[in-house]
DOTI-508994 format. One record per residue: x, y negated, z negated of N, C-alpha, C in turn. Coordinates in steps of 0.2 Angstrom, whole numbers, plus 5000, padded with zeros to 4 digits. Each point is the difference from the previous one (the first is absolute). Layout:
% DOTI-508994
XYZXYZXYZ/...
This chain:
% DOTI-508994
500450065000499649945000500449945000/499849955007500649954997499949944996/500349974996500149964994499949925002/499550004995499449945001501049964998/499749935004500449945003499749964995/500549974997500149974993499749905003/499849984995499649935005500449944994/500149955001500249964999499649925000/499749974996499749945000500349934999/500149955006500649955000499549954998/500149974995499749925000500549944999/499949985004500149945001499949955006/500049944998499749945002500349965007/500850055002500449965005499850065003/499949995006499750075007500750005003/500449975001500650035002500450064994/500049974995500350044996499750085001/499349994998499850065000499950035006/500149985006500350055007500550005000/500549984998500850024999500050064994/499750004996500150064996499750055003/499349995002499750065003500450035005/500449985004500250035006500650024995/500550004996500350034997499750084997/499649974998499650054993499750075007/499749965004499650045006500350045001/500749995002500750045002500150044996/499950014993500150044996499550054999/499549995003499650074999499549984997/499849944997499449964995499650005003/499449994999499449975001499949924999/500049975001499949945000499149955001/499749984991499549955001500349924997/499849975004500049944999499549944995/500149944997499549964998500549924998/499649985002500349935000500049964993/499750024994500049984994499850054994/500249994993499950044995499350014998/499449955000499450025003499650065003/500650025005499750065003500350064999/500250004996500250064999499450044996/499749994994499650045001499550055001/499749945008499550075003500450035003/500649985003500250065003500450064997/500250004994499850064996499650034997/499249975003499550054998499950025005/500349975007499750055005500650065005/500849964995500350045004500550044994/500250055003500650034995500849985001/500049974996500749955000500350034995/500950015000500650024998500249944997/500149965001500649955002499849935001/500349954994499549955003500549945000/500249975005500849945002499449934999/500449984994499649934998500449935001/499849975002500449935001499549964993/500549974997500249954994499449945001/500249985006499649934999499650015007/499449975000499650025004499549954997/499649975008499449934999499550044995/499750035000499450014997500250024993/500450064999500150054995500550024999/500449974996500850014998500150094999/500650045000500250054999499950004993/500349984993499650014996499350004998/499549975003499449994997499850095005/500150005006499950055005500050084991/500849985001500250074996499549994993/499749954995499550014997499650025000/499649995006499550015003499850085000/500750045005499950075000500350034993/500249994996500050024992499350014999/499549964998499749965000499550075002/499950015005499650035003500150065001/500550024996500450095000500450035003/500249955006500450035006500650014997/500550075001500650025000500549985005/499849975007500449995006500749994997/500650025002500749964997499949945006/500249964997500049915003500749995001/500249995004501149964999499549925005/500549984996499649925001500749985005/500049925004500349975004500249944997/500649985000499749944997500749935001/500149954998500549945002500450044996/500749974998500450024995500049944995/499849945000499749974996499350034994/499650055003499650014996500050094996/500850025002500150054997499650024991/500349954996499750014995499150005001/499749985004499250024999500150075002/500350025006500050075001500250064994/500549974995500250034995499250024996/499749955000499649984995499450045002/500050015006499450045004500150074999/500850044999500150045001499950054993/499749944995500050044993499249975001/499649995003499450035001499850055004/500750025002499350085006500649985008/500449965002500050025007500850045000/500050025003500650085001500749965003/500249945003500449995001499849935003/500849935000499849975007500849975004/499649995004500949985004499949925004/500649965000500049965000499949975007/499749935004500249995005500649975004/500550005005499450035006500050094999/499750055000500150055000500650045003/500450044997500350055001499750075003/499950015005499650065003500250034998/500550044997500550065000499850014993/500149924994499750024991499350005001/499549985006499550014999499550074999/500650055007499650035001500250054994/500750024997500050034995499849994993/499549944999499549994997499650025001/499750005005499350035003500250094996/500450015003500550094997499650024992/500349974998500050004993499349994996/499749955003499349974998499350065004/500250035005499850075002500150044999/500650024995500250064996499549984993/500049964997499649984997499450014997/499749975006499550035003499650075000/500450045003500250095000500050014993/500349984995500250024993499349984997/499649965000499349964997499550065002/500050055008499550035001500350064995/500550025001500250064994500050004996/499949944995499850024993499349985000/499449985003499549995000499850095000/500350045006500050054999500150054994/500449994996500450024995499649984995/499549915000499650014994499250055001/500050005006499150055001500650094998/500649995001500250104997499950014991/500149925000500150024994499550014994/499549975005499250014996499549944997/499650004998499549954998500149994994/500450064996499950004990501049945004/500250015004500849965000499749915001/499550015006499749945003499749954993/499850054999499749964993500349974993/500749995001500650014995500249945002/499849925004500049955000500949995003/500350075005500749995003499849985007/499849924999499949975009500649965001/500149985005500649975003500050005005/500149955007500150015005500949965000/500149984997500749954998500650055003/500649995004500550055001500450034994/500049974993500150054995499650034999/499250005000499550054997500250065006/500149995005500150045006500550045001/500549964998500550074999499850034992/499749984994500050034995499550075002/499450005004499750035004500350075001/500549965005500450065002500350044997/500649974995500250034995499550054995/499549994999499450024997499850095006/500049965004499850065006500550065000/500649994998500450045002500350024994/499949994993500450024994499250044996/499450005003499750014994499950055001/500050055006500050075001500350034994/500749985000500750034996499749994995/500650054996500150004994500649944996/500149955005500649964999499849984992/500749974996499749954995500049935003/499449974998499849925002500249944995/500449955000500249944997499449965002/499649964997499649975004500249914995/500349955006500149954995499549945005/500049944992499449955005499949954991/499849955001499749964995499450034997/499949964997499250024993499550005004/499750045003499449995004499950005008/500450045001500150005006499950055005/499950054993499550095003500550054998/500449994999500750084998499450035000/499550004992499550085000499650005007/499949985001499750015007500150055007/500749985000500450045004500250054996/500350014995500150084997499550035000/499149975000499550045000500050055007/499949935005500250045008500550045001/500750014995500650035002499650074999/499650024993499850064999499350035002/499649965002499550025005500150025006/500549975001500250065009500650035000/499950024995500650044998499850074999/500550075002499650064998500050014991/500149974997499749994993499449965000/499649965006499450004999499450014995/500250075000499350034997500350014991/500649984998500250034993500049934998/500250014993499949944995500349915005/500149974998500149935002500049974991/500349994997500350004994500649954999/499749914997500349954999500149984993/500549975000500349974993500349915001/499749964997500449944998500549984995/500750035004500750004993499949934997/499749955003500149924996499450004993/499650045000499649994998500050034993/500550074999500350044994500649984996/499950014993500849994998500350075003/500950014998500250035001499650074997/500250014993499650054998499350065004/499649945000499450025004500050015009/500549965001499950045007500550055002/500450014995500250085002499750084998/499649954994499450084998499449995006/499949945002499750015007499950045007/501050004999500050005007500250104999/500450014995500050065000499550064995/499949964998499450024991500450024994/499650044998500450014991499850075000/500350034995499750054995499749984994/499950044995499549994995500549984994/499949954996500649984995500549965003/500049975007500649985003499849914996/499950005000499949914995499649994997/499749964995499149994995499649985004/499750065000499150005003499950035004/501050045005499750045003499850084998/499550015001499450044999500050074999/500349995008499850065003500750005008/499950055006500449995005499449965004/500849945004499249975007500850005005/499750015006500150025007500349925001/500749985002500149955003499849975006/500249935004499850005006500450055004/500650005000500450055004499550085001/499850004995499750065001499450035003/499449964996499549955005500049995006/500649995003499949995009500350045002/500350074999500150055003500050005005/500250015006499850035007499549935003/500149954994499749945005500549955001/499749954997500549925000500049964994/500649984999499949964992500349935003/499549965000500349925001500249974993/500549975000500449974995499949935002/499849964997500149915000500349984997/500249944999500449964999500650044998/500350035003500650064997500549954997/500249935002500449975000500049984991/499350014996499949994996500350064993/500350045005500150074993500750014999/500250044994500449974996500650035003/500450015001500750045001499950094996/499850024995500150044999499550055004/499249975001499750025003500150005006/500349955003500250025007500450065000/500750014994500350075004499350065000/499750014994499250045001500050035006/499849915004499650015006500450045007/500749974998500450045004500050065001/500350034993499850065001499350055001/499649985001499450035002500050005009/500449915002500150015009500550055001/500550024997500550035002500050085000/499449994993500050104998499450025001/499449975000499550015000499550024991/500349984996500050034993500249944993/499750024995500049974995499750044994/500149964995499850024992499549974997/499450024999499749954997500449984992/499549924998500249994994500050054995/500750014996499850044993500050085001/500250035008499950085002500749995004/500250074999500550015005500050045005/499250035001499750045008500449945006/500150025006500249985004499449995004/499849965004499450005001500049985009/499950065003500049975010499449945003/500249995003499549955005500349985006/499450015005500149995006499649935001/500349945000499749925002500649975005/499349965002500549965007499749934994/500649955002500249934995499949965004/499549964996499949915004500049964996/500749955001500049964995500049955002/499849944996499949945002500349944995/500249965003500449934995499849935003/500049944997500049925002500950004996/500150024996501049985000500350015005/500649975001500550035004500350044997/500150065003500250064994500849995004/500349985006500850005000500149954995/500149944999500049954994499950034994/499750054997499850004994500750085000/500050045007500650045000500849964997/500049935002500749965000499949984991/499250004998500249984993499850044995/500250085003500250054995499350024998/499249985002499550024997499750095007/500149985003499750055006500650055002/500050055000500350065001500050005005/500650015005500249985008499750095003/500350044995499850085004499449985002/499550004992499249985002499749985007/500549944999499849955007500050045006/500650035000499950045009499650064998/499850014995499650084999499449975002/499949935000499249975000500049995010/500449944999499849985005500350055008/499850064998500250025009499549995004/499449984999499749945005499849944997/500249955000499949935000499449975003/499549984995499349965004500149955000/500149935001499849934999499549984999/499449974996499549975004500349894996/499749965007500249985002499549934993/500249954998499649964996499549965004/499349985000499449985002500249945006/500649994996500249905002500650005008/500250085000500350025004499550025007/499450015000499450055003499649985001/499949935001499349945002499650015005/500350045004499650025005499650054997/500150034996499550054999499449984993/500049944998499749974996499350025000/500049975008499149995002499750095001/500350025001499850094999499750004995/500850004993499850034996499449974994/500149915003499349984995499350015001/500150035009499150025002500050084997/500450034998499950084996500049994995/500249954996499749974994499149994999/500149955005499349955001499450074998/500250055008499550034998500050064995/500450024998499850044992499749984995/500149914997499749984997499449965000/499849995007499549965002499450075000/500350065001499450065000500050024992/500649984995499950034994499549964996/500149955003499649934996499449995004/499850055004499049985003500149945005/500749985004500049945001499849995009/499749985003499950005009500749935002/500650025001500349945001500550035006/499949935006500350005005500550015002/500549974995500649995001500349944997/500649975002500449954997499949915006/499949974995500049935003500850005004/500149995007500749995003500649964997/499549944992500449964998500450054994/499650054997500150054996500750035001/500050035007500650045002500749965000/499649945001500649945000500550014995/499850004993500249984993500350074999/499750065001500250074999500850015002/500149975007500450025003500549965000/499949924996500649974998500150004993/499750074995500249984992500450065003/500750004993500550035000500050104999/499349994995500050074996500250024996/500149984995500750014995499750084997/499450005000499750064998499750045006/500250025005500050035007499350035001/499950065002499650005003499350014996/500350044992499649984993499749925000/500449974999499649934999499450015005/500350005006499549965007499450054996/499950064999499450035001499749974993/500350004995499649964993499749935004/500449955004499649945002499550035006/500250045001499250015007499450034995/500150034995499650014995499649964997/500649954997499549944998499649975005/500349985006499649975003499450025004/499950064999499550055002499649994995/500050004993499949994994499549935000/500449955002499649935001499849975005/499950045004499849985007499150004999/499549965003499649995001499649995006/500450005004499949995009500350075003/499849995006500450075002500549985006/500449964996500850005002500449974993/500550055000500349964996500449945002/500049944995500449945002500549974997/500449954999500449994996499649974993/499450015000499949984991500250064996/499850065002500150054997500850015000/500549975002500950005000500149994994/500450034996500149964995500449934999/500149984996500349935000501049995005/500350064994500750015003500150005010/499450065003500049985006499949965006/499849944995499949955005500649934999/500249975006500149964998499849934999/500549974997499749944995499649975004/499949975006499649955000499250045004/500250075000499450035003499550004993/500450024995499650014992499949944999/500049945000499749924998499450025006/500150005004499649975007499350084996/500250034998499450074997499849994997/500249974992499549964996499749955001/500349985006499649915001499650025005/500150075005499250035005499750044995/499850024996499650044994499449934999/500549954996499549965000499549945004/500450015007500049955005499450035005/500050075000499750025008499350044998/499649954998499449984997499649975006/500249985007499849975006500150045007/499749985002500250015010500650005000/499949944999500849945001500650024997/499950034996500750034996500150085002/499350025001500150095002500350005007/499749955003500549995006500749985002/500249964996500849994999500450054999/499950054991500250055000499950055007/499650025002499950025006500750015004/499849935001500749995006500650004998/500149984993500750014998500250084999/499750044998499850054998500450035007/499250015005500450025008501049975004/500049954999500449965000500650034999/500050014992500550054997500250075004/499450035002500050065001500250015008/500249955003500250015007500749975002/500249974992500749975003499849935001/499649974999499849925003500150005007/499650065003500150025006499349955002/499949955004499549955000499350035004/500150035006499950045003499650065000/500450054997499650064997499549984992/500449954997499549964996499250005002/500049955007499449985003499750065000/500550045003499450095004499750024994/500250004993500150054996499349954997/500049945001499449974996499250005004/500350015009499549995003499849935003/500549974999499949915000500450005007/499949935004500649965004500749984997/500450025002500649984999500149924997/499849955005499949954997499749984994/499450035001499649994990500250024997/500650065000500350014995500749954999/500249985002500649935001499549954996/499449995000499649954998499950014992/500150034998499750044995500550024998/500650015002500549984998500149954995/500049965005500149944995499849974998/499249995001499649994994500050024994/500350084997500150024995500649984999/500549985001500750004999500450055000/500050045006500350084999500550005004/500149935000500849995006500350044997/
C-alpha cells in the first residue's frame, strides 16, 4: 500500500515567499496547502488533515502568536515552527514555551528548514505512538490523570511503553505533585504482575523505627505492643510490585535493608531470624536529588544504581504549558460531574492565567484550583472570578473587584465583554470583532469609548 504524502500548511501574508517555499517543499515529496493569514487556519484544519504547520510571525490580520493561541485554544496538536525577523527572535522563544515545536530565522535557510520540518515530523510519528500506547494501556491507566501532549510527556510515554513489560527496577524522580504515584501505578498495571498485589509505602511519612517494621514486619515480642507476627510490605507484594516514595527520605541503615532484599531477594523480619524470600519488582520514587545527597554522605551510592536501572523523569508543570489546557479540561470534568455541575468549559481569559502561573505545586495544585473553581462557579463557564487571587495579575484583580461591583448595567456588562474577548485573542482587533459578532469598526468605537486602548 503506498504511503499517504505528508501535507504541510504555509501561512503567510507575502505570496512570494510562500511559492518559493512551496516549490522547495513540493520538491521534497510534501504536499503543499496554502493561506494568506493566521485567521485561516482554522477551517482548514477542520476540513483537511494537516501534519505540519510553517507560520510566519507577523502577518495583517493575525499575528503567529495569537494564530498559535488560538489552536492551543482549540485542542489542536499540529507541531508549528514559526518564521520570523531575527529581531523578533525572543517572541519566537516565547511562543515556543507555549506549544510551537521550533522556529527559524529570516531569510530562510532551506537546508535548516527542511531538517526541521525532519524532526518536527518525527515528532509528529512519536505523538501518534504514544496516543497508541495510551488506548494499550487501558481505561483504569487513562484514567490515572497521565496526559501530555508536551515532547517530555512523549518521550516519558515512551520510556513507559518500553520498561513496563520488564521486570526492570524503576527510579522515578520529579517535584511534589507531579504524578511519580501515577506512573508507578501504570508501571504495574501493564505489567505481568498485573493481576498480583500493587503494594505502596510513603518512607517520608514513617519514623525510622516504623518503617522498617513496615516494610519487612516483625515477629511477636520484637518491640512494645508487638502482639503477635504481621507480614511486612516486602512480603505483601510478593510476586507483585512494591512502590517506595520518597526513598530519598529513609535512613541509611534502612537503605542497606533495602539493598539487600534487591540484591538477594530475602530478609528477616523484626525480632525473627527466619529468612524470609520474596519475589518483588521495586518502584521507587524521590523529589531529592539523591546524587547530591550521595556527595553528602546521606544516600547510599550502591542503592542508587540498584534503583535507578531505569530512570523516569517527570518533568515540573511550569516546564509543560502546553499541556495545561488538557490537563485542566480532565479536571474540569471529574469535578464538574462529581459536583452535579452542567459546565461548558473555561472562559479563553481563564486559560490565559493557568498557563502564565508558575505551579509551584504542579499538577496537584492546578487540580485543587480547578476544583475550587468548579466549586464556585455559578454559570456554566468558568471565569476568572472563580481564580483565586495569587493567579491573577495585579491589575486584572483591582479591575475584578471594581467589575463585581460595577457590571450591574448593559453598559458595564458590555465593556467587560470586550475586554474579556479582547484578552482572549491577543488584542487581535479583528477576530475580536468576529468573536463578538459586531463590525470591525464598532468595535474600534467601543474601544474607546470604554477606554480599552
Amino acid at each position: 500500500m503506498e504511503k499517504r504524502r505528508q501535507t504541510i500548511l504555509l501561512v503567510d501574508d507575502d505570496s512570494a515567499h510562500r511559492t518559493m517555499l512551496k516549490a522547495n517543499l513540493v520538491g521534497e515529496g510534501y504536499l503543499i496547502r496554502e493561506v494568506a493569514d493566521g485567521d485561516e487556519v482554522l477551517p482548514i484544519l477542520r476540513e483537511s488533515e494537516i501534519d505540519l504547520i510553517i507560520l510566519d510571525m507577523k502577518m495583517a490580520r493575525m499575528d503567529g502568536i495569537s494564530t498559535l493561541s488560538l489552536l492551543l485554544q482549540a485542542g489542536y496538536t499540529v507541531p508549528v515552527i514559526l518564521l520570523t525577523a531575527f529581531s523578533s527572535v525572543e517572541s519566537a522563544v516565547e511562543a515556543m514555551k507555549k506549544g510551537a515545536f521550533d522556529y527559524i530565522t529570516k531569510p530562510v535557510d532551506i537546508g535548516e528548514l527542511q531538517l526541521c520540518i525532519a524532526r518536527a515530523l518525527n515528532f509528529r510519528g512519536l505523538q501518534e505512538e504514544n496516543r497508541q500506547l495510551k488506548e494499550r494501556l487501558g481505561e483504569r491507566q487513562i484514567a490515572t490523570d497521565i496526559l501530555g501532549k508536551s515532547p517530555a510527556m512523549q518521550e516519558m510515554f515512551a520510556t513507559l511503553s518500553m520498561v513496563a513489560p520488564t521486570d526492570a527496577t524503576v527510579l522515578i524522580t520529579g517535584e511534589s505533585g507531579t504524578g511519580k504515584e501515577l506512573v508507578a501505578g501504570a508501571l504495574h498495571h501493564n505489567s505481568p504482575r498485573k493481576d498480583r498485589p500493587f503494594i505502596k509505602i510513603n518512607c517520608a511519612a514513617l519514623n525510622d523505627n516504623l518503617l522498617e517494621s513496615e516494610l519487612f514486619g516483625h515477629e511477636a515480642g520484637a518491640f512494645t505492643g508487638a502482639a503477635g507476627r504481621r507480614k511486612g510490605r516486602f512480603e505483601l507484594a510478593h510476586r507483585g510490585t512494591l512502590f517506595l516514595d520518597e526513598i530519598g527520605d529513609m535512613s541509611l541503615v534502612t537503605q542497606a535493608k533495602v539493598l539487600r532484599v534487591l540484591q538477594d531477594g530475602e530478609f528477616e523480619r523484626l525480632g525473627g531470624s527466619e529468612t524470609v524470600r520474596t519475589d518483588v519488582r521495586l518502584v521507587a520514587a524521590t523529589h531529592k536529588d539523591l546524587r547530591a545527597m550521595i556527595e553528602a554522605g546521606t544516600f547510599r551510592q550502591d542503592l542508587f544504581f540498584r534503583l535507578s536501572v531505569v530512570p523516569i523523569h517527570l518533568p515540573a508543570l511550569r516546564e509543560r504549558i502546553i499541556d495545561i489546557p488538557e490537563l485542566a479540561g480532565f479536571f474540569l470534568g471529574r469535578y464538574a460531574k462529581k459536583n452535579r455541575k452542567d459546565l461548558k468549559g473555561f472562559h479563553p481569559e481563564v486559560l490565559n492565567f493557568l498557563m502564565r502561573y508558575p505551579w509551584p505545586g504542579n499538577i496537584r495544585e492546578l487540580e485543587n484550583t480547578v476544583e475550587r473553581a468548579v466549586i464556585l462557579c455559578l454559570g456554566e463557564q468558568i471565569s476568572p472570578h472563580e481564580l483565586p487571587p495569587h493567579l491573577l495579575t495585579e491589575d486584572i484583580y483591582a479591575d475584578r473587584g471594581k467589575d463585581d461591583a460595577e457590571a450591574g448595567t448593559l453598559r458595564d456588562m458590555e465593556r467587560l465583554k470586550i475586554k474579556s474577548t479582547l484578552a482572549s485573542t491577543g488584542h487581535n482587533k479583528s477576530l475580536t470583532a468576529k468573536k463578538l459578532g459586531i463590525a470591525r469598526q464598532t468595535l474600534l468605537n467601543k474601544i474607546k469609548e470604554y477606554g480599552l486602548l
